[in-house]
N, C-alpha and C positions, 0 to 999 in steps of 0.2 A: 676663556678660550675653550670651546667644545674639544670634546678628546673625540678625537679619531683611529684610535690607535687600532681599534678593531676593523676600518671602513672595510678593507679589502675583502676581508672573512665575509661581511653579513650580504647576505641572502635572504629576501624574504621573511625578515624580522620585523612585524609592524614597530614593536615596543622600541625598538633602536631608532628607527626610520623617525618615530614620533617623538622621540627626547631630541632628534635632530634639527626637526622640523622646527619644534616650542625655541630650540637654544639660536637658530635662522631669526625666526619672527622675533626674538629681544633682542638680536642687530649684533651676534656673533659673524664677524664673518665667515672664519672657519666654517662653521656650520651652515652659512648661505651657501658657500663652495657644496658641502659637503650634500645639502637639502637639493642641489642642483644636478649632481652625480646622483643621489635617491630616484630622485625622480625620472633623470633621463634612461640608467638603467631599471628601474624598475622594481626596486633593493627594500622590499617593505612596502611597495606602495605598487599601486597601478602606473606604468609609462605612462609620463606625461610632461611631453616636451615645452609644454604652454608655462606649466609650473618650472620645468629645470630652466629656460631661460631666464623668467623671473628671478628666481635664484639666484641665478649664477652672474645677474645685472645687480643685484643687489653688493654682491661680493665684488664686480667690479669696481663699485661704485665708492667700493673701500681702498679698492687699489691692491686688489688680490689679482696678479697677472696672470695666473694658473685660470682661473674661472673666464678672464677674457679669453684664452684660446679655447676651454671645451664650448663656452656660450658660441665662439665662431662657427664650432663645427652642430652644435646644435641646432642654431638658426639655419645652418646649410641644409637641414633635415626637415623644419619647418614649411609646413604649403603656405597661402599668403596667404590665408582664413587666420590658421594658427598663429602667423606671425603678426598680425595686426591684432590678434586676442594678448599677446605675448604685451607687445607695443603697449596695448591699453592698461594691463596690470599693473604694469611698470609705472605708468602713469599715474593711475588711480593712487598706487602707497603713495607714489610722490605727494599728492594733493593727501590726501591725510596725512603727511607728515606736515606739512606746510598749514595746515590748519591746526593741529596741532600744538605748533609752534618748535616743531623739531625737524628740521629739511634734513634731509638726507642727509649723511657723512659723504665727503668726497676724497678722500685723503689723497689724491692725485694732485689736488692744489695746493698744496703745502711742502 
């Protein structure tokens, strides 16, 4: 479980921003949440709402209900360029996890 304990504090910290990111991409969800809040404010890294939805679909995808309402209101912010780029990411991990041999986590079905 990624520690968060500092999220609120960091501003503009790559090095926090990127042990978040690495602990996101090994399928922490905490840290999808967290990689998804990075990115939509901006917290280390360049805004980029393409990546916080990614993110933040990834965390739902675990059945973190917190990351389904900011991905709501992130997608709300979304043009339909971005959100079809969004759509496509999403898509893309899924087809390499499924190639794989490791499909997503859904913990919603259980």
């Amino acid at each position: 479980m990624a520690d968060l304990s500092g999220l609120n504090l960091l501003r503009n910290d790559p090095e926090v921003a990127a042990r978040l990111i690495a602990e996101a991409e090994a399928g922490d969800m905490d840290a999808q949440y967290a990689a998804g809040l990075v990115y939509a404010e901006g917290r280390g890294v360049e805004p980029d709402l393409v990546q916080s939805y990614f993110w933040l679909t990834r965390a739902v995808q675990q059945g973190d209900e917190d990351a389904e309402r900011l991905r709501r209101y992130v997608a709300s912010r979304l043009s339909e360029a971005e959100f079809a780029d969004a759509k496509k990411l999403v898509r893309l991990a899924a087809q390499a996890a499924h190639q794989a041999g490791t499909p997503p986590i859904d913990r919603r079905k259980h």
